[in-house]
C-alpha positions as CSV (number, residue, x, y, z in Angstrom):
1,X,14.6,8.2,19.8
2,X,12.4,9.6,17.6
3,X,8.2,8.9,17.3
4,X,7.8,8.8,14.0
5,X,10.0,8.3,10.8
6,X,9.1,9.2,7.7
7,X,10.2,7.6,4.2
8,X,9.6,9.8,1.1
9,X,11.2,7.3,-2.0
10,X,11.7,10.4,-4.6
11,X,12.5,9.7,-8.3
12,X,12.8,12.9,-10.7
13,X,10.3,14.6,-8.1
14,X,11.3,17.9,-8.3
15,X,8.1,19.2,-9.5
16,X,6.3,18.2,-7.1
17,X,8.7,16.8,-3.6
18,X,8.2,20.2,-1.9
19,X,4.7,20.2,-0.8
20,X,5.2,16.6,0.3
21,X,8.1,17.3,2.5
22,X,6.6,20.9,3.5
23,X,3.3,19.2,5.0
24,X,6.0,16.3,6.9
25,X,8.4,19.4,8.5
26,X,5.1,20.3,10.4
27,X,5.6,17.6,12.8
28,X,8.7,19.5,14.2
29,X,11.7,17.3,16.1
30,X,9.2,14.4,17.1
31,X,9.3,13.2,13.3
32,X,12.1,12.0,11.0
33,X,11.8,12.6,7.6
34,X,14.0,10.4,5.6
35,X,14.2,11.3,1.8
36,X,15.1,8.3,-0.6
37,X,16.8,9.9,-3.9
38,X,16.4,6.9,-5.8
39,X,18.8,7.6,-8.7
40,X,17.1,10.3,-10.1
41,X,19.1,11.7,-13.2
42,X,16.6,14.3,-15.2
43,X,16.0,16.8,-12.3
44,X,17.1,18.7,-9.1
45,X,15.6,15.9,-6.8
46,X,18.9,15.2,-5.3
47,X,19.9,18.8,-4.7
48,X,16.4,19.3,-2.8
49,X,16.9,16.2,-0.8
50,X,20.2,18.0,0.4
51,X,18.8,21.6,0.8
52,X,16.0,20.3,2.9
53,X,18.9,18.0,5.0
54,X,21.0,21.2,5.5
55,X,18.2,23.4,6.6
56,X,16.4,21.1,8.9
57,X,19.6,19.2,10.1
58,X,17.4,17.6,12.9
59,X,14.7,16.3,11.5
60,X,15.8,15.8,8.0
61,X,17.9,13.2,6.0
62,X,18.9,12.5,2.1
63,X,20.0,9.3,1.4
64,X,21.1,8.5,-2.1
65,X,21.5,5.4,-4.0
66,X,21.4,3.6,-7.4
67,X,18.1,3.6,-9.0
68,X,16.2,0.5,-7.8
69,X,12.3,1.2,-7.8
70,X,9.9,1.9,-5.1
71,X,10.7,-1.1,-3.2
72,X,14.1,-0.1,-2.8
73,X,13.4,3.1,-2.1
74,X,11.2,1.7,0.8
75,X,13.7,-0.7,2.3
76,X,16.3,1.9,2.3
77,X,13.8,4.2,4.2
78,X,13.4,1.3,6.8
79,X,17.0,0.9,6.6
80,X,17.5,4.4,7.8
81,X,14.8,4.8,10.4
82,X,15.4,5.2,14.0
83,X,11.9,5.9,15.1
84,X,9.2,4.0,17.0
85,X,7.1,4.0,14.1
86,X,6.9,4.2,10.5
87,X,5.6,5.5,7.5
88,X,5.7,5.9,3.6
89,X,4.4,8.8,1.9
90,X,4.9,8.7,-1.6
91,X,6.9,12.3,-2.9
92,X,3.8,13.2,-4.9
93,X,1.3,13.2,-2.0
94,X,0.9,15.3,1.2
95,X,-0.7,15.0,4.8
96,X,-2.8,17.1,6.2
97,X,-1.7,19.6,9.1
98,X,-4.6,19.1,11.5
99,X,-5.0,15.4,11.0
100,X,-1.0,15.2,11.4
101,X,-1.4,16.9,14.9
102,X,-3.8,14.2,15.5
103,X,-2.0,11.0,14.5
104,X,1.4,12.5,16.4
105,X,-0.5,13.3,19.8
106,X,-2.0,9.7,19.4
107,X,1.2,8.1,18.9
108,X,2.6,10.0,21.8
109,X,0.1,8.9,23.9
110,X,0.0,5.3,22.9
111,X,3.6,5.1,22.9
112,X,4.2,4.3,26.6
113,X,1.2,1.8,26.8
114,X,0.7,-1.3,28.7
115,X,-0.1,-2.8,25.1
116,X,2.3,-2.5,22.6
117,X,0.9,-0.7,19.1
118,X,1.8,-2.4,16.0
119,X,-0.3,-0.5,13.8
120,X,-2.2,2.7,13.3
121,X,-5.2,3.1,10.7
122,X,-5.9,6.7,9.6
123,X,-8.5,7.3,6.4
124,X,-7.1,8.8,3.2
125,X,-8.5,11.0,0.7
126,X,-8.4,10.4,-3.0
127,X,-7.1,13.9,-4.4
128,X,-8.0,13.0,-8.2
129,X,-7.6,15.3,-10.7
130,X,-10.2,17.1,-12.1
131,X,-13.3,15.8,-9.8
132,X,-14.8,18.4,-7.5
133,X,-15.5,15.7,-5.4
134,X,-12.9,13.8,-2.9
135,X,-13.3,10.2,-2.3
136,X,-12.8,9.0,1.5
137,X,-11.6,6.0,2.2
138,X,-12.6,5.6,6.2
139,X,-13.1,2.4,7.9
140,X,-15.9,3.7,10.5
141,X,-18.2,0.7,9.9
142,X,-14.9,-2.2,10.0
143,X,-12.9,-0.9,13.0
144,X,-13.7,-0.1,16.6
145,X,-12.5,3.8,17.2
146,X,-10.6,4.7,19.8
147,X,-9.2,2.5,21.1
148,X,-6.5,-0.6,21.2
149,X,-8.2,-3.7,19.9
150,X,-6.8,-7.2,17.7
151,X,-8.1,-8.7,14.8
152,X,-11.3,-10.5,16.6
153,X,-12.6,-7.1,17.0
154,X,-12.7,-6.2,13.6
155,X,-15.7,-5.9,11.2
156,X,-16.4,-7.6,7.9
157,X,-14.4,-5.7,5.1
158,X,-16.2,-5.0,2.1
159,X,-15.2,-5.6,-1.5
160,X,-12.2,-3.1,-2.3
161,X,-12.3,-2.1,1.0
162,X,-8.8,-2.6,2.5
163,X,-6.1,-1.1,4.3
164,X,-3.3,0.5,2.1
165,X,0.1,2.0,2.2
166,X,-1.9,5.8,2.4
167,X,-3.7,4.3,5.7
168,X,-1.1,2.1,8.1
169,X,1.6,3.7,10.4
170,X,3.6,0.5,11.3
171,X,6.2,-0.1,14.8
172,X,9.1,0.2,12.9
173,X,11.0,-2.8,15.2
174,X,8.3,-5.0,13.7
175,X,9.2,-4.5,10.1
176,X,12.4,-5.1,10.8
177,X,12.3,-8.2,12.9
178,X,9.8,-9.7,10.1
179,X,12.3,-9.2,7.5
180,X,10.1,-7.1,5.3
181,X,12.6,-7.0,2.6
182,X,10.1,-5.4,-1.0
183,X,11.4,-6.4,-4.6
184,X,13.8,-3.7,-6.6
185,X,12.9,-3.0,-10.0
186,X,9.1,-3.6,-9.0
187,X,6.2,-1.7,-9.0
188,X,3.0,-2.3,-7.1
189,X,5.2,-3.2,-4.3
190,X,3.0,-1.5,-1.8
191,X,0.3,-4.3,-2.2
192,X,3.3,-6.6,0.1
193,X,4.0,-3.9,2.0
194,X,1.1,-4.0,3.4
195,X,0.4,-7.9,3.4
196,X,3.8,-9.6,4.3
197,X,3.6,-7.6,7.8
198,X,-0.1,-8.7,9.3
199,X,0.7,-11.8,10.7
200,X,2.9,-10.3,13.4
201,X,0.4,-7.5,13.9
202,X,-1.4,-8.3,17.2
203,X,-2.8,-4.7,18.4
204,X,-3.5,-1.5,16.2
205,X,-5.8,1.4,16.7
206,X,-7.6,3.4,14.3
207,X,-7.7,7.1,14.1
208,X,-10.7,8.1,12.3
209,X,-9.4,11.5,10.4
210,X,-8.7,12.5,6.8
211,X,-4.8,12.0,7.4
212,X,-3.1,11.4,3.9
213,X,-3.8,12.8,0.9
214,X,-3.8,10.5,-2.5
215,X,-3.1,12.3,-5.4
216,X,-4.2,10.4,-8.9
217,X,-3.5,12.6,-12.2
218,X,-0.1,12.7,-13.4
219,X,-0.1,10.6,-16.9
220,X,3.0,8.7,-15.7
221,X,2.0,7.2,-12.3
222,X,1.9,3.5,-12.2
223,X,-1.6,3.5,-11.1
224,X,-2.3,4.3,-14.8
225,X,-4.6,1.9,-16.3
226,X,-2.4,1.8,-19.8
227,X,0.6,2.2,-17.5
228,X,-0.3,-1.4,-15.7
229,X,-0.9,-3.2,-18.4
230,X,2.4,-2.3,-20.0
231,X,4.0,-3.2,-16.4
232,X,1.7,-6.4,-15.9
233,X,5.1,-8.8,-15.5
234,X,5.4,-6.8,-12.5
235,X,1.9,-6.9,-11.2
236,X,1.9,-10.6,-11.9
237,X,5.1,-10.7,-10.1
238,X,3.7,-9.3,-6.7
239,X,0.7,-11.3,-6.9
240,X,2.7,-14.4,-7.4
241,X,4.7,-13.3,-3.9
242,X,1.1,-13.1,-2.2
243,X,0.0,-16.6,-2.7
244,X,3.5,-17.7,-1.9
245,X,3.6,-16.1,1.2
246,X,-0.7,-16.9,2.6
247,X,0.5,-20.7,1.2
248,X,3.7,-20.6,3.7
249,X,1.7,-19.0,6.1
250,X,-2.1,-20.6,6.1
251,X,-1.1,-23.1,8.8
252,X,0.0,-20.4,11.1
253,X,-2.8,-17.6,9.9
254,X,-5.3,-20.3,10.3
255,X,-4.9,-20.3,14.2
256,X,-6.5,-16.4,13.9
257,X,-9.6,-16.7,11.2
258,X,-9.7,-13.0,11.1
259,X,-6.6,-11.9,10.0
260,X,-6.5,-14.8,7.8
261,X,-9.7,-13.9,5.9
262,X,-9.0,-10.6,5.7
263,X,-5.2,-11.8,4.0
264,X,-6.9,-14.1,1.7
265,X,-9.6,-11.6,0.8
266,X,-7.0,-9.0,0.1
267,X,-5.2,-11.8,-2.3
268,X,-8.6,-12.3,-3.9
269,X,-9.1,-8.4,-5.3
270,X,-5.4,-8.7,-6.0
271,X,-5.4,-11.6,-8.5
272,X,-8.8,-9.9,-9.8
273,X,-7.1,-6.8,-10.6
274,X,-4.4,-8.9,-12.5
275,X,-6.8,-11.0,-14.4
276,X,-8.7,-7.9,-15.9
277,X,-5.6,-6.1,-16.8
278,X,-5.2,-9.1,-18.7
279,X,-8.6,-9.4,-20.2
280,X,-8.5,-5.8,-21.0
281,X,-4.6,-6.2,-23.0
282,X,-6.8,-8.4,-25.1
283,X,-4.1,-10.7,-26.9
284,X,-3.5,-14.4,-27.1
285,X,-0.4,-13.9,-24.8
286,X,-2.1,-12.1,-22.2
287,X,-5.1,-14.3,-22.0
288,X,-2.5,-17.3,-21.4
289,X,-0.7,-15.4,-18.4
290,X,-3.9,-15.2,-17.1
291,X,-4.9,-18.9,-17.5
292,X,-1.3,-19.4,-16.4
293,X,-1.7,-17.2,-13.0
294,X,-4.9,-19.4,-12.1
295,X,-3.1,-22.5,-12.9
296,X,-0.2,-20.9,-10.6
297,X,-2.8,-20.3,-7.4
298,X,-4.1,-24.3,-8.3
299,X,-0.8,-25.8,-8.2
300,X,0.2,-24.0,-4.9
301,X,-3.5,-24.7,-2.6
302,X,-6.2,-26.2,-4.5
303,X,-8.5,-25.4,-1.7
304,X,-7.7,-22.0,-1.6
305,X,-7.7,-22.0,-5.3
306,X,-11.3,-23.2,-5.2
307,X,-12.8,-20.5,-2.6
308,X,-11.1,-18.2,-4.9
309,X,-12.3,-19.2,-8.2
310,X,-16.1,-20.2,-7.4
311,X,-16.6,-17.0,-5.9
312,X,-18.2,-13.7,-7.6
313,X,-14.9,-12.3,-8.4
314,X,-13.4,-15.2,-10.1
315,X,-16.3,-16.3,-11.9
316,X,-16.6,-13.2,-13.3
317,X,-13.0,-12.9,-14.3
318,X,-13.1,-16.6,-15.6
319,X,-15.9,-16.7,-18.1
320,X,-15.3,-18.1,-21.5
321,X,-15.0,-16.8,-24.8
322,X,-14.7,-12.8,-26.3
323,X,-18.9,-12.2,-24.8
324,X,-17.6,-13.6,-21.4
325,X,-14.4,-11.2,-21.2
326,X,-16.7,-8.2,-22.3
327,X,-18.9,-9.4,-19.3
328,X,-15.7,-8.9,-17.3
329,X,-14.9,-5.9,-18.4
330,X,-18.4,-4.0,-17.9
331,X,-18.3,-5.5,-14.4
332,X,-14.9,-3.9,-13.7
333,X,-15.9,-0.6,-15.0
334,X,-19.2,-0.7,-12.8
335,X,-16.5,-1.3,-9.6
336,X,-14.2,1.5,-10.9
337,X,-17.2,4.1,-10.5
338,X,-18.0,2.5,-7.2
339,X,-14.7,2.6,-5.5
340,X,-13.5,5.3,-7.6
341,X,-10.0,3.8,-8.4
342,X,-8.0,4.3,-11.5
């Protein structure tokens, strides 16, 4: 069995898939690296995948299929993977070699533990376009270092502070047997990726090095700002599947306070990010989806609903009339030079 597999969901990458699966073939025969040629029809992206399958016969495989968004991409990754653990990295990012040594030796070591590892935590690095400057997202002050620990350990996290695809290494058996299962045709599937799986994550371990690497710059990704607005059925979508899933859950999150904080806190900056997309759209339909989303999060927990809209976040994305949303709007710009996201 392998240690680690590898999911690379590829569509029309060919500019760009190389260096992603260059930095992964460092890991040598300890590492699967399954590339997901999601239907791509304008470039070569196929014809790599194959190349790299055929040169690299053990540690490399292309698997092909109709086009069917990230979240296919992902689940046919999953679908694929034979090793303990598992990971996404996007065709347009990297890793870093010396971190990479790092997460693999960790893995190794944790593998044959008393305590069984459902999650790794590494930091990622925001490789944006045009600023001298990289943005870290660590978690030095939230997670103990070093060592196995469970959700009572953890810190407070802080407002857009949370753990993302970039950051989690998941056992791969545990996807599975929770019957993670992301949306076709979707984007911003990564936000349940990431979500759906925590409440059968009992131990994980974080790994405090600059492990993936983010990159934010071409005009098409779907972390565009213009490009999520146009796509906001599909944000809306994904949102909708969070409060259906803490709702089914609550009773059974509630037993662990932690984890179901952090869960609902994560669903909070979610539906915040939804509601200014639709604020900033700025048209009678949009402001109705957004009165419609709210109304959505009442009808399905009140309480929660309540927490949720009395706090900072929701006030602020909730107050009336064209001076209110303009209010909103400043305050989302202020966050988006904090946290430095698109």
């Amino acid at each position: 069995m392998k240690l680690l597999s590898i999911a690379i969901p590829c569509y029309n990458s060919e500019g760009y898939m190389r260096k992603c699966v260059d930095s992964l073939l460092t890991g040598g025969d300890d590492v699967e690296i399954i590339i997901v040629d999601d239907g791509s029809t304008k470039d070569r992206t196929g014809e790599i995948a194959d190349e790299y399958a055929r040169n690299f016969p053990n540690i490399v495989k292309a698997v092909h299929q109709e086009n069917g968004g990230h979240g296919a991409a992902v689940n046919k990754g999953l679908e694929n993977a034979s090793g303990l653990y598992f990971k996404v990295v996007d065709s347009d990012d990297w890793v870093k070699q010396e971190a990479y040594m790092q997460v693999l030796d960790t893995l190794r070591h944790l593998a044959g533990g008393s305590r069984t590892l459902d999650m790794l935590v590494c930091n990622f690095v925001y490789e944006k376009e045009g600023e001298k400057r990289r943005k870290i997202m660590h978690y030095r002050h939230i997670l103990p270092r070093d060592t196995i620990f469970t959700w009572e350990d953890c810190h407070h996290f802080t407002k857009g502070h949370y753990i993302l695809m970039h950051s989690v290494i998941f056992r791969t058996r545990l996807l599975k047997e929770c019957g993670l299962k992301l949306p076709e045709h979707t984007f911003y599937v990564d936000n349940l990726y990431v979500f759906e799986p925590l409440p059968y994550v009992k131990n994980m371990y974080y790994l405090d090095v600059n492990f993936y690497r983010y990159y934010i710059g071409r005009a098409d990704q779907s972390v565009n700002e213009e490009i999520m607005i146009s796509r906001i059925d599909q944000q809306l979508k994904v949102n909708k599947l969070m409060i259906d899933y803490l709702v089914d859950k609550k009773q059974e999150l509630l037993k662990n306070k932690r984890q179901y904080q952090y869960m609902r806190n994560y669903l909070e900056i979610i539906t915040t990010v939804s509601s200014i997309l639709l604020i900033r759209a700025d048209t009678k339909e949009s402001l109705q989806m957004k009165k419609e989303l709210w109304q959505y999060l009442k009808g399905k927990d009140r309480k929660l609903y309540l927490w949720m809209r009395n706090g900072i976040m929701g006030s602020a994305m909730n107050l009336p009339g064209r001076g209110g949303r303009k209010i909103s709007v400043e305050s989302y710009k202020i966050c988006q030079r904090i946290f430095k996201f698109n």
